[in-house]
C-alpha positions as CSV (number, residue, x, y, z in Angstrom):
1,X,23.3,-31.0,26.7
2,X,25.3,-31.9,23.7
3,X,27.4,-29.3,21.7
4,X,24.7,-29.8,18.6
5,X,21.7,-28.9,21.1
6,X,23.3,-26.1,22.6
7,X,23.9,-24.5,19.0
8,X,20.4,-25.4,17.9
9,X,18.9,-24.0,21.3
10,X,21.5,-20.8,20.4
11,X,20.8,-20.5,16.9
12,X,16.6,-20.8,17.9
13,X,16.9,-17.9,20.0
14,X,18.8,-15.7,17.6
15,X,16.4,-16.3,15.0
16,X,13.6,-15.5,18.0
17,X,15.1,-12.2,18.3
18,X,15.5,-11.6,14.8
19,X,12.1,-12.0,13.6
20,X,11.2,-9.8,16.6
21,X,13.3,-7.0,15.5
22,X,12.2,-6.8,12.3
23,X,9.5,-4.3,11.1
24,X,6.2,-5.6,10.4
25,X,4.8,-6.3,7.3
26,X,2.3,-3.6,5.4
27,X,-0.9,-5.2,6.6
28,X,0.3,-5.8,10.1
29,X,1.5,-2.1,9.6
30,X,-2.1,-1.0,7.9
31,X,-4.1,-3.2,10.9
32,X,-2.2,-1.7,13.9
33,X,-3.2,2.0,12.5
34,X,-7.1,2.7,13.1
35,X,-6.7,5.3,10.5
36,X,-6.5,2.0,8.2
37,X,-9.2,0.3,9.2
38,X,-11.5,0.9,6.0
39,X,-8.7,0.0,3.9
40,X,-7.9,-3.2,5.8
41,X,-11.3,-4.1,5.8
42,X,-11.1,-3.5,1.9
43,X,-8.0,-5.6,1.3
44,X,-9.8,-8.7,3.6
45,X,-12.8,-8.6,1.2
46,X,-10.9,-8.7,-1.7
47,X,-8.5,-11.5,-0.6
48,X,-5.5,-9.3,-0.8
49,X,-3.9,-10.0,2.9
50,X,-1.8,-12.9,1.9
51,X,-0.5,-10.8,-1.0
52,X,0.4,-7.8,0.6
53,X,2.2,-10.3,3.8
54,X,3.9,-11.9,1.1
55,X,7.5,-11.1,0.4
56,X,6.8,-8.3,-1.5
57,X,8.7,-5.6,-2.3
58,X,5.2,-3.5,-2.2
59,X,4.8,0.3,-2.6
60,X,1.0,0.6,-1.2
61,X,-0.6,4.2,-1.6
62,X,-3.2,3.8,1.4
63,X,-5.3,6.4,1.8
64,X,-7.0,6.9,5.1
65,X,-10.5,6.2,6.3
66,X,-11.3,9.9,5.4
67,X,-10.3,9.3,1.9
68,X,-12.8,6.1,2.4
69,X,-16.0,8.6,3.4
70,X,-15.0,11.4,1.0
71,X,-16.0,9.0,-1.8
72,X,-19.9,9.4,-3.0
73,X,-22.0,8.2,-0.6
74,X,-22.4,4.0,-0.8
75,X,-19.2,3.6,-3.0
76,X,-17.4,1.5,-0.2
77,X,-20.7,-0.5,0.9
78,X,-21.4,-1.3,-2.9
79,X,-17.3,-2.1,-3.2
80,X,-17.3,-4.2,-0.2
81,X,-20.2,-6.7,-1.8
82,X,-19.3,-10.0,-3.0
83,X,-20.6,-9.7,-6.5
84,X,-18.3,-6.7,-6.7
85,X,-14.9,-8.4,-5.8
86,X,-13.4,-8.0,-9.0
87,X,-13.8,-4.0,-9.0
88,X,-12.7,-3.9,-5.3
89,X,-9.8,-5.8,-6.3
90,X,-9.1,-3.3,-9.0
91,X,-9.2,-0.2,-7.1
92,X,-6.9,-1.7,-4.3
93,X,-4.4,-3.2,-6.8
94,X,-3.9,0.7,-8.1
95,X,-2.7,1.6,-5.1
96,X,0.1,-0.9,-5.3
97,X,3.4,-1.1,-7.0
98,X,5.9,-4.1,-7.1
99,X,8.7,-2.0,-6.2
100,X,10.0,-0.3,-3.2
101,X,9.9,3.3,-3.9
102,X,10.5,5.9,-1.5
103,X,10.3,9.4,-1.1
104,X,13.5,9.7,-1.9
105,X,13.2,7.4,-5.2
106,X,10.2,9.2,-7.0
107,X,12.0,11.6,-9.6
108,X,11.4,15.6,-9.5
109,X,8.5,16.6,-11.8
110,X,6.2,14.5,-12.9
111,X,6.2,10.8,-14.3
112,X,3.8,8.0,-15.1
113,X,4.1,4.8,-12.8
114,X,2.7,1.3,-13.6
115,X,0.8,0.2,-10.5
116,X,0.1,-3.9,-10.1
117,X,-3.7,-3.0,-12.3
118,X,-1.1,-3.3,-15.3
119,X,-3.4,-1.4,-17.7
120,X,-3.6,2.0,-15.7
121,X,-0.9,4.0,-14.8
122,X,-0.3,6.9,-12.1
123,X,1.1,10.2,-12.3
124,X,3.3,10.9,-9.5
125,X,4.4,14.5,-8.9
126,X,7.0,15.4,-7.0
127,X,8.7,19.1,-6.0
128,X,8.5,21.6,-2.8
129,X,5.1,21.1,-1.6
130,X,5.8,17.2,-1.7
131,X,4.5,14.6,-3.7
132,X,1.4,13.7,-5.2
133,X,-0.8,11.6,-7.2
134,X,-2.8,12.0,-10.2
135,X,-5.5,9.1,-10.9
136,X,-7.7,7.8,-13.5
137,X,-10.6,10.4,-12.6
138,X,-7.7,13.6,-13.3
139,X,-8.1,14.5,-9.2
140,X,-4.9,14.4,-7.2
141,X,-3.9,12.4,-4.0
142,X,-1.2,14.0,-1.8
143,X,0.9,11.9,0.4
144,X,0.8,13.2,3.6
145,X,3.1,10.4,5.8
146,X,5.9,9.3,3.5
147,X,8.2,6.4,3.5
148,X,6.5,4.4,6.5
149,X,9.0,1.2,6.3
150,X,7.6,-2.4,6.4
151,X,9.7,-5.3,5.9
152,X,8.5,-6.3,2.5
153,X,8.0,-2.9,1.3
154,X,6.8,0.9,2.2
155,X,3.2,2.5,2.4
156,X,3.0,6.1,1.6
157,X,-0.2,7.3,3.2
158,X,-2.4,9.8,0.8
159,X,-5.9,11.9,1.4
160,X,-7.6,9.9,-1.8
161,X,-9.1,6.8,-2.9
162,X,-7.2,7.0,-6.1
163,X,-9.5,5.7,-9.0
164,X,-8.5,3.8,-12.2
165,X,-10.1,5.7,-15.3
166,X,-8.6,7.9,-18.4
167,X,-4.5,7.7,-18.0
168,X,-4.0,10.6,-16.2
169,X,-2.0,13.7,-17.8
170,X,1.2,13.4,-16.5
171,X,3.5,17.3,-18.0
């Protein structure tokens, strides 16, 4: 074996072990977790996966399949149609930012946030009890699994499909 096949068999298996030891992106994250599976099957309909495996960074609020069935009866059915694509898309892009923010980077008290749906924004809370997340419809989303790392982002898991609306109040 010659010296320059013996680095690139070397240099193939480093980058073999690499790739393997980094952490997965968000949807591989979001698809692994059956707690997801609503919100995966959302982000498929709405032609979201490539985005969110893309190189990101992404903050992704994803609420659980609770959060899903807690919404009036039929909302995801009628969301999940193909004439409604554009409004699916809208509530998922609200639950996405283009920056990494953790926990740890979310101010004390409370400030607005500019998810990907540029013309909405999000009041994120933060203090003792944790952090939380005011929406378009004035309810409130609390994270409840924080700072889950992927390698093109975090997800912050929450209790509520947040909705775009009214800009929330955010004192």
């Amino acid at each position: 074996m010659t010296t320059f096949r013996k680095i690139a068999a070397i240099t193939a298996t480093a980058l073999t072990f690499g790739s393997a030891a980094q952490a997965a992106d968000i949807v591989e994250i979001a698809s692994g977790d059956e707690r997801f599976s609503t919100l995966v099957a959302a982000v498929s309909a709405a032609g979201l996966v490539e985005t969110l495996q893309g190189p990101g960074p992404f903050t992704v609020y994803a609420p659980v399949n609770d959060a899903f069935a807690a919404l009036p009866e039929g909302t995801v059915e009628t969301l999940l149609k193909p004439e409604n694509k554009g409004q699916l898309t809208d509530v998922l892009l609200y639950h996405v930012d283009d920056r990494k923010l953790t926990a740890e980077m979310i101010p004390n008290g409370s400030t607005y946030f500019k998810p990907v749906l540029a013309s909405e924004r999000l009041c994120i809370s933060k203090g003792a009890n944790g952090v939380s997340i005011a929406d378009g419809t004035g309810e409130t989303a609390n994270v409840v699994i924080a700072n889950i790392e992927a390698d093109n982002g975090v997800i912050h898991v929450v209790d509520k499909v947040l909705l775009p609306g009214t800009r929330p109040d955010c004192h």
